[in-house]
N, C-alpha and C positions, 0 to 999 in steps of 0.2 A: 241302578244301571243308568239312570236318568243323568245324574249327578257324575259319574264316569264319564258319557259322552260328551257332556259338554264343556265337562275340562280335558275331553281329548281335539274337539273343536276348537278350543281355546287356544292348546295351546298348538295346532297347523295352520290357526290364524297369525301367531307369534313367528311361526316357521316360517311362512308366507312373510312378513314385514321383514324379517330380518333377511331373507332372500332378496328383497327388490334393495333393501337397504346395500347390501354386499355389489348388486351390481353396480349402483347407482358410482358408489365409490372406486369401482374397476373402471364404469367408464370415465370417472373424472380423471385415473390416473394416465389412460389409455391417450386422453385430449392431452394432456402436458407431453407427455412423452412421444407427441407425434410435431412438436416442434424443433426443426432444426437449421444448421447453416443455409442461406440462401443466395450466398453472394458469388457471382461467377462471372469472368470478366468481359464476356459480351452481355451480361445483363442489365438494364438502366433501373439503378439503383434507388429506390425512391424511399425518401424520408419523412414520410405521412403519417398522419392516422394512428388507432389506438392500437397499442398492441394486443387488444383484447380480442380484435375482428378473427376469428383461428379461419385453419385451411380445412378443417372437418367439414362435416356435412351439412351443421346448424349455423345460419349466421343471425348474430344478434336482429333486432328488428330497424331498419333505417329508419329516422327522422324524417317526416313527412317535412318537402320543400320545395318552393317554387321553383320550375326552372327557369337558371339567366345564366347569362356569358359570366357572369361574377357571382361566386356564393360565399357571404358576408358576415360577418360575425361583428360583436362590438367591442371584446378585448383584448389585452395582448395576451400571448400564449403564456400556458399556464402547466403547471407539473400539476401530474396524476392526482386526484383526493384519494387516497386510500388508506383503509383502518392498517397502521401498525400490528405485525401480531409478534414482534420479540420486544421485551420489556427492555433490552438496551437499547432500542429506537425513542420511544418514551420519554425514557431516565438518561440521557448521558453520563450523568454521576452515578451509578447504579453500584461500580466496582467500588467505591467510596464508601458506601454507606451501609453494606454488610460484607459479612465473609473476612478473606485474611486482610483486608487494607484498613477495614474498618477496627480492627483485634489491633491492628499496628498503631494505632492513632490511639485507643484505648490503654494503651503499654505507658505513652508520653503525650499525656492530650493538656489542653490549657484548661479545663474544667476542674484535672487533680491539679492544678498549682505546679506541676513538674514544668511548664513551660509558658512564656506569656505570648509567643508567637509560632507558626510552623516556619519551619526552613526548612529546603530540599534543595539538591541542585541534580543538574544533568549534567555528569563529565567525562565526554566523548573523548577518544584519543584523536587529534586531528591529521591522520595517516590513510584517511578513506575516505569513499560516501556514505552515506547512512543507506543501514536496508529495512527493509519490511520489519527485523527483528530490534530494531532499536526505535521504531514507533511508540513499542511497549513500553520501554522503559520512555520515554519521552513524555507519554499521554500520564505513566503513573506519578513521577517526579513531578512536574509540570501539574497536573490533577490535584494530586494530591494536595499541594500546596493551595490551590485555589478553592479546593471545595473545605478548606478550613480557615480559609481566610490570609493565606501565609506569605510567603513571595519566594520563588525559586531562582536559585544562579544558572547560566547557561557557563561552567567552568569547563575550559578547554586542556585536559590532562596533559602538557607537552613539554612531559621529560627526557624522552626519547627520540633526539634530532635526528633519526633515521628514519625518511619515508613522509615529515612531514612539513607541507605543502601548503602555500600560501590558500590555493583554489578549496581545501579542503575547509580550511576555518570558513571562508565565506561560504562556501554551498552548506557545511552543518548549519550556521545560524540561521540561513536561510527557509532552510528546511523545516526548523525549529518554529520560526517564523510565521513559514507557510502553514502548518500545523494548528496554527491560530493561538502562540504561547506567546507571552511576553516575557522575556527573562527581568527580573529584576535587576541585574549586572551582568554583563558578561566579561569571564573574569579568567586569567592564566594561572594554573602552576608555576608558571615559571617568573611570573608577578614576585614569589615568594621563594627564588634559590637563595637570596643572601640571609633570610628568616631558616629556612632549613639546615641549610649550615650549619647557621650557629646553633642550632638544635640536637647535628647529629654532633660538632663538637661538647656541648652539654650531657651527648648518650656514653660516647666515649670516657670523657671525665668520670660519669655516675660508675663504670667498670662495668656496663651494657651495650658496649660494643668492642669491635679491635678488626684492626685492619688484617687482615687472611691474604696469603701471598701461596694456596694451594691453583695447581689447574683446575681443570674444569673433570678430569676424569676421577681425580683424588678424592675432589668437594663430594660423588657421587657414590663412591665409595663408605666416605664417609657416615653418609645417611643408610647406609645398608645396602646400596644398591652396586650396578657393575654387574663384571662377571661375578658370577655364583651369589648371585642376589637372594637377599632372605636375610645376609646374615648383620651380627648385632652393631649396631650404629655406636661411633665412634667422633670423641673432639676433635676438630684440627688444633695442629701443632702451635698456631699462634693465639690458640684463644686464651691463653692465661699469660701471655706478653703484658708486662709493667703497662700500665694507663698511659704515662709520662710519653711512654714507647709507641703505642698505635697510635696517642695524639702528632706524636713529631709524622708518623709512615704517614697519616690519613693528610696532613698540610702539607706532605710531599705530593701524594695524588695529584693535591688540589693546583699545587704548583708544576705538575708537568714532568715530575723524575720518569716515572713508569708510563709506560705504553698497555694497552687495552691488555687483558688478561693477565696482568704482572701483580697485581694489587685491585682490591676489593672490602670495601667498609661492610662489617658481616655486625649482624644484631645478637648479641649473647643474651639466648631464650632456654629453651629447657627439652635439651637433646631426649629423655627421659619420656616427654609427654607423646602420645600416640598420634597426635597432629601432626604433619608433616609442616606446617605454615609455622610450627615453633622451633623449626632445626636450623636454628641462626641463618633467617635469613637476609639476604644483600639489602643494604641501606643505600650504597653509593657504588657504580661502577666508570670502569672510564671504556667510552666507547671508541670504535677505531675512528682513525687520524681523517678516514675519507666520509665519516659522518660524526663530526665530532662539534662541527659550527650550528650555531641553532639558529631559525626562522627570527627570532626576536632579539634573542641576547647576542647574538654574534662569536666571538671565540672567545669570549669574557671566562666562560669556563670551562675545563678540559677532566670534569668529572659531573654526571648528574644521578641527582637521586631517581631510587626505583619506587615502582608502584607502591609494593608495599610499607616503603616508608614514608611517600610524601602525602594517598590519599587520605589518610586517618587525622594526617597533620594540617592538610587544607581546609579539609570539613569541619575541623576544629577551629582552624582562622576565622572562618565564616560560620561560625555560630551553629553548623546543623544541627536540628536538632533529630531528623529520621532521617537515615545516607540509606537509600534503597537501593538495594542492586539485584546482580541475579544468585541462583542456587549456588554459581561455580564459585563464587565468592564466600559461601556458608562458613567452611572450615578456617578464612582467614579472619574471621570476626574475631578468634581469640586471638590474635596476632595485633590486629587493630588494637582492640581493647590494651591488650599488651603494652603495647610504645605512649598510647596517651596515659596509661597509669605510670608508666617509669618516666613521661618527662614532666609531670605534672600539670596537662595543662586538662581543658573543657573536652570531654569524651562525648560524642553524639551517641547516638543510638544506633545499631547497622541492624538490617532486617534484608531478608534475602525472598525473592521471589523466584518464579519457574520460568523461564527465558521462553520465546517466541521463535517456536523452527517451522520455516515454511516447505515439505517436501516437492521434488519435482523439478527442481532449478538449484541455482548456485550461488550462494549469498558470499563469498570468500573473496576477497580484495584480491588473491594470488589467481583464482580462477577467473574471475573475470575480465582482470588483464591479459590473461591467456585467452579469451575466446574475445577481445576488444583489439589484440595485438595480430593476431590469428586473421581476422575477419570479419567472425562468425558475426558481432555484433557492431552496430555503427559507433559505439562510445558508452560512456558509462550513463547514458539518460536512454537507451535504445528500450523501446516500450517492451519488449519482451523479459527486460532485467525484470529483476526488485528491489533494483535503490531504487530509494526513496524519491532521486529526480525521473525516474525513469516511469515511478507511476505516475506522478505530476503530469510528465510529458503525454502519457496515454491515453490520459482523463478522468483518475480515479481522483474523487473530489476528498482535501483532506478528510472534511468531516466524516464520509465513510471508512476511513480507515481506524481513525478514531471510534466510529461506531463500532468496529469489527472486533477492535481490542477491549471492548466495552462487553461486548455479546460473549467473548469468550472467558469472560474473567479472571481474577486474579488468584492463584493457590502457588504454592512452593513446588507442583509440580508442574514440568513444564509443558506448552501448549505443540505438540506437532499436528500442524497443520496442511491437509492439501489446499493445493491452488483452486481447484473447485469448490473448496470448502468456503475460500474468502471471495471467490469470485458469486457466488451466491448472496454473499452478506452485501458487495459490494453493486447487485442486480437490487436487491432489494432495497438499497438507498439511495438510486440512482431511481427508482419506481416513484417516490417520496417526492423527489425535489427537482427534476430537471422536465422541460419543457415537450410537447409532441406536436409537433406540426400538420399542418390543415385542419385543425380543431380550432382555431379564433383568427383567423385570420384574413384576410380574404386569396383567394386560389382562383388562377383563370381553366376555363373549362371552353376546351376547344375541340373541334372532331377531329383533332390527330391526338393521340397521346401515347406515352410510353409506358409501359410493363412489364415487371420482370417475364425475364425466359422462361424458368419455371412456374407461369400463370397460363402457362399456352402449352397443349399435345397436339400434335397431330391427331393420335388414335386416341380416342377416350375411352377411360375405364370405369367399373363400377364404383373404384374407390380415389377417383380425382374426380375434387368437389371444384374444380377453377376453369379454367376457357380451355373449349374444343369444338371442332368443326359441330354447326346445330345446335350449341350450349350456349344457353343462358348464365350471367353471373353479372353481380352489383358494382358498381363503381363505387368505392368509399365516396359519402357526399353527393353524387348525384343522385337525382331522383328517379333515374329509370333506369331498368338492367341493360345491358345490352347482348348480343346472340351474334357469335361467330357465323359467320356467311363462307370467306375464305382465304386463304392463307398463299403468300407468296413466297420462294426458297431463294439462294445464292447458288445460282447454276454448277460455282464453284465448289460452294462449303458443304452446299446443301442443308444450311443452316436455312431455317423461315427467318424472314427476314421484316417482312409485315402481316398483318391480318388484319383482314378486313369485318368488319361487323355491321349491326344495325343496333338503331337507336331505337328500342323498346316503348315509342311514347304512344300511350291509345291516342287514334286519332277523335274518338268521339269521347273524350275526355273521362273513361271508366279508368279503376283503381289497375296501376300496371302488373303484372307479374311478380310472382315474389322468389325471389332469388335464392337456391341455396346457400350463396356464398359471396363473400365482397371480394374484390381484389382492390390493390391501390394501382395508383399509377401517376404520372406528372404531363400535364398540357405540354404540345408543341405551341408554347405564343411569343413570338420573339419582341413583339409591343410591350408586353410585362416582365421581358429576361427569365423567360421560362421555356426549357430548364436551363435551373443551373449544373453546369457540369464541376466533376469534383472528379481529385485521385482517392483513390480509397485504401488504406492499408489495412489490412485485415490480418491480427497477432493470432498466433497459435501458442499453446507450448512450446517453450524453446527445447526443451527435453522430451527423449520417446517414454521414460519411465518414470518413475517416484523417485530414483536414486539413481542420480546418474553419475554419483562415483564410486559404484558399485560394477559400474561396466569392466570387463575384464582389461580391455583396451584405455581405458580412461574415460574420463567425464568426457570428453568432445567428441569419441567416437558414438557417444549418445544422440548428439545434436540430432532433432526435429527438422529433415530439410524441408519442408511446409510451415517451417513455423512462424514465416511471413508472405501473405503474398500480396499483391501488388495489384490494384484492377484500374485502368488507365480512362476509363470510362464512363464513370458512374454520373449519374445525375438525379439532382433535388430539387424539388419545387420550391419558389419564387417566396415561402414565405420563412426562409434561411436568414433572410436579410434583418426580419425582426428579432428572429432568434438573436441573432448575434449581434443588433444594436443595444440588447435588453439583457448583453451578458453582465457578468458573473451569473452561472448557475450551476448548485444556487449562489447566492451571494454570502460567503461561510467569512469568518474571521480573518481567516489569512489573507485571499482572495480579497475579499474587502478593501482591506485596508492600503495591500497594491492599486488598487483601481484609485483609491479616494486618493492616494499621492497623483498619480497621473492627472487624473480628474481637476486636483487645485491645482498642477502646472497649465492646464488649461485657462483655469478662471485669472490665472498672474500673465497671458500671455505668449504662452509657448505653444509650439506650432500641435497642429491640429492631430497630428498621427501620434504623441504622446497620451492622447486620451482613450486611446482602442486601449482594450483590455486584453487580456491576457490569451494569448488563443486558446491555452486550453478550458481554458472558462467559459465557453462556446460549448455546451455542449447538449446534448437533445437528442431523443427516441427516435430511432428509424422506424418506421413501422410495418414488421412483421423480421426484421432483421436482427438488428443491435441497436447500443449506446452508440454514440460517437461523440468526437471533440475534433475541434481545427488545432491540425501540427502547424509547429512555431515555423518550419520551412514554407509555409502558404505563403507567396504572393500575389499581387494583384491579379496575374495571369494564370495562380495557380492554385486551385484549392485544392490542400488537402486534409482529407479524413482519416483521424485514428481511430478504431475500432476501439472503445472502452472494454466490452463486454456483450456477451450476445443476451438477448430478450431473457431464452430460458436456457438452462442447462444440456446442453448437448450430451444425449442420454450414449450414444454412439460413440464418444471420447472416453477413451479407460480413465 
């Protein structure tokens, strides 16, 4: 009985631990999820302090400090120390070095003798901007190549003079750039039409091509498709036309006989095989008369090859030796493979991965011309996008995006992702590396100061821990609490307009009061330019749902009307100024090496405003708010703040 009881004591002592344990971790969750927006636009904005200080009950213990008109520190501002806890923070190479990228390298690596170097390229169509889902492939092409020693091309696919745009080639490489890549070359398809040519003249000659004079309804037809689709797949009429014959139609093409749709350079593959990518498909078409001139070559030619012919034939130019792309590309591997065995030349190796979909927004060149044409957005850099300039613009630092694609890794299936999803990844690398302010700096401390609206109630309750009539609470950095006395309104608004308080200090010099709670705030001292005032833009979802071309009415009748707003009044304390003398932050690859051009145009001579960096490089922890960064419309008379990201997760946002 003895021996019963006290392993039933035992184990209510177990019960007991693992009950304090259960709570302990309710209320950690209960503290997270009690942080939210706080921005509102008669509130003064303040840009302090750790974002650890919470609005709960318990506040950390303040730093015992003298008090004076100035409280001094002796470095310059410094980002958060905190322990990493996702292994793609760590590793940047991480997707490299096991899993599907590692298996890809493994297939054709220099260790079996199949290769003596790695090649990859990145070959963007230059018809757009890049969005959030071509990171991926950018970080793996680019990566890949470097974490094996190799060098990658930045080749610009531009076969198709429809749509493409001088502004596009430079914002891609830009971006490329920004990214922290260096291409080894950047290089055209269209470098190599008089090479392709004579190439698809060599397909034709070999009796693996012939020029097809069907529509566009027949060719469909023909594959099984149309009306009463299902049924069995069928040649067109010209595919067994004499060699002699498609070469003379195909030098017609070339020469201008036919107009778009009248003739078509078709690849003879193997109607038979269950690929669709083998049902002869187009080598050369001729596009219409009112996009028929190209960005480079000008009207030299009045027929250009199609994807499927020139990219197997490029990567082969340039040596690839792994051409990554995404899944959609899977089934044309045998297609690929295909044309480099029939014209004999160096076949790379193609390897497909799972493409990068961000839910919640609009990543389509055709949509966001429609919501850039519309209105709804200021241009294709408008912080609420997801190209790739638009995150730039907003303040998400390459290297977190690269981390992001790094944390999700790489498999053949592909990644759907929410925007809270990356906006998290992108809070937590922002936590790492950027700076917080009135932590090293020096800060003036005057008896006027400003604080947000929501650190003051009229009525107080049991469960607001911040300033109310009779209530004590801490000044970040001061050394003594201070205790609401009273409060004055706007006869009009009936908004409080000030409050009045005391200063907490014993006068017979015992230990002061211990404060539940800090709040921040920023001196009125106009001797130190404090505050400083700033516009604040504050990004929501641009969309109310996950899928906002799922709305019955269309993707726009989704639009988010909150998903900008505007506060005309905010202000930051005085020590802004170091922040953003000591930008890039942090100081990442791309970023860098921007600055460091500016930087020598400085030391050769040039005038003094080429050496500011880049405004969104400016960027630094609000404290108890958000991230922020200076938008490139700042001027002297005007500062303004983009809202990176908020502190934590806005549990109240679906």
């Amino acid at each position: 009985m003895r021996v019963v009881k006290k392993a039933q004591q035992g184990l209510r002592k177990w019960e007991e631990l693992l009950a304090e344990a259960q709570t302990k971790l309710q209320e950690r969750t209960r503290n997270v999820g009690h942080v939210r927006e706080r921005v509102s636009r008669e509130q003064a904005l303040s840009t302090m302090g750790s974002k650890n200080l919470p609005d709960q009950s318990k506040a950390p213990k303040p730093k015992k400090e003298q008090p004076s008109k100035q409280m001094k520190s002796t470095c310059a501002p410094k980002p958060k120390r905190a322990q990493a806890t996702n292994p793609a923070t760590d590793d940047p190479q991480s997707m490299f070095k096991v899993g599907f990228l590692s298996d890809v390298y493994q297939e054709r690596s220099i260790e079996s003798g199949a290769i003596s170097k790695v090649v990859t390229r990145f070959p963007p169509e230059p018809n757009g901007f890049l969005h959030i889902g071509h990171s991926k492939a950018i970080a793996i092409n680019f990566g890949f190549a470097q974490q094996h020693g190799g060098e990658c091309y930045l080749r610009f696919d531009d076969t198709n003079p429809k749509g493409e745009e001088e502004q596009y080639f430079i914002a891609i490489e830009e971006m490329v750039r920004w990214l922290g890549f260096e291409p080894k070359r950047v290089t055209y398809s269209s470098d190599n039409f008089e090479r392709l040519y004579a190439l698809a003249e060599a397909l034709v000659e070999k009796g693996k091509a012939y020029v097809c004079h069907c529509t566009k309804t027949e060719i469909i037809a023909q594959r099984g498709g149309g009306e009463g689709e299902g049924k069995p797949r069928y040649a067109c009429p010209h595919r067994d036309r004499p060699t002699s014959e498609s070469l003379a139609e195909f030098r017609a093409m070339r020469d201008g006989k036919y107009e778009a749709g009248e003739a078509a350079l078709r690849m003879k593959q193997n109607l038979d095989d269950g690929n669709p990518q083998m049902w002869d498909l187009f080598a050369y078409r001729i596009p219409d008369k009112d996009h028929r001139r190209h960005h480079r070559t000008g009207d030299k030619w009045r027929i250009y090859p199609t994807y499927d012919f020139t990219h197997c034939l490029c990567d082969s130019f340039e040596r690839i030796t792994h051409s990554l792309c995404t899944t959609e590309f899977e089934l044309s591997r045998v297609s690929y493979e295909w044309l480099c065995h029939q014209l004999e030349v160096y076949k790379p190796m193609q390897r497909e991965y799972g493409r990068l979909n961000v839910s919640g927004t609009v990543l389509s060149k055709r949509k966001i011309i429609e919501l850039v044409n519309n209105g709804h957005a200021h241009g294709w850099d408008d912080p609420r996008l997801y190209t790739l300039i638009a995150l730039r613009r907003r303040g998400i630092p390459p290297g977190a995006i690269l981390s992001f694609v790094n944390e999700l890794g790489v498999t053949k299936a592909p990644s759907n992702i929410e925007l809270k999803r990356f906006e998290t990844s992108i809070r937590r690398y922002l936590e790492l590396t950027v700076p917080r302010l009135m932590l090293s700096h020096k800060v003036p401390f005057t008896k006027k100061v400003y604080i947000e609206r929501s650190d003051f109630r009229e009525v107080d309750s049991n469960d607001y821990f911040r300033l109310a009539p009779g209530k004590s609470v801490g000044l970040l950095k001061a050394p003594f609490p201070i205790t609401a006395t009273s409060f004055d309104k706007d006869p009009k608004t009936g908004e409080v307009t000030v409050v009045h308080a005391k200063y907490e200090k014993p006068l017979d010099g015992s230990a002061p009061k211990k404060p539940k709670s800090f709040i921040h705030w920023v001196a009125s001292s106009p001797v130190h330019n404090s505050p400083i005032k700033a516009t604040v833009r504050a990004f929501n979802p641009f969309f109310k749902s996950n899928n906002p071309a799922a709305h019955p009415d269309g993707f726009l009748a989704d639009i988010n009307p909150e998903s900008e707003q505007i506060f005309p009044d905010a202000m930051i304390e005085s020590g802004f100024k170091e922040i953003r003398n000591r930008a890039p932050w942090p100081a990442e690859a791309g970023e860098k090496i921007n600055n460091a051009e500016t930087r020598s145009c400085q030391a050769e001579g040039a005038a003094p405003a080429a050496t500011e960096p880049k405004p969104e490089t400016v960027r630094f922890q609000g404290m108890r708010v958000a991230y922020f960064c200076v938008d490139r419309e700042t001027t002297t008379d005007n500062l303004i703040l983009n809202k990176i990201v908020t502190l934590k997760e806005d549990i109240g946002k679906d």
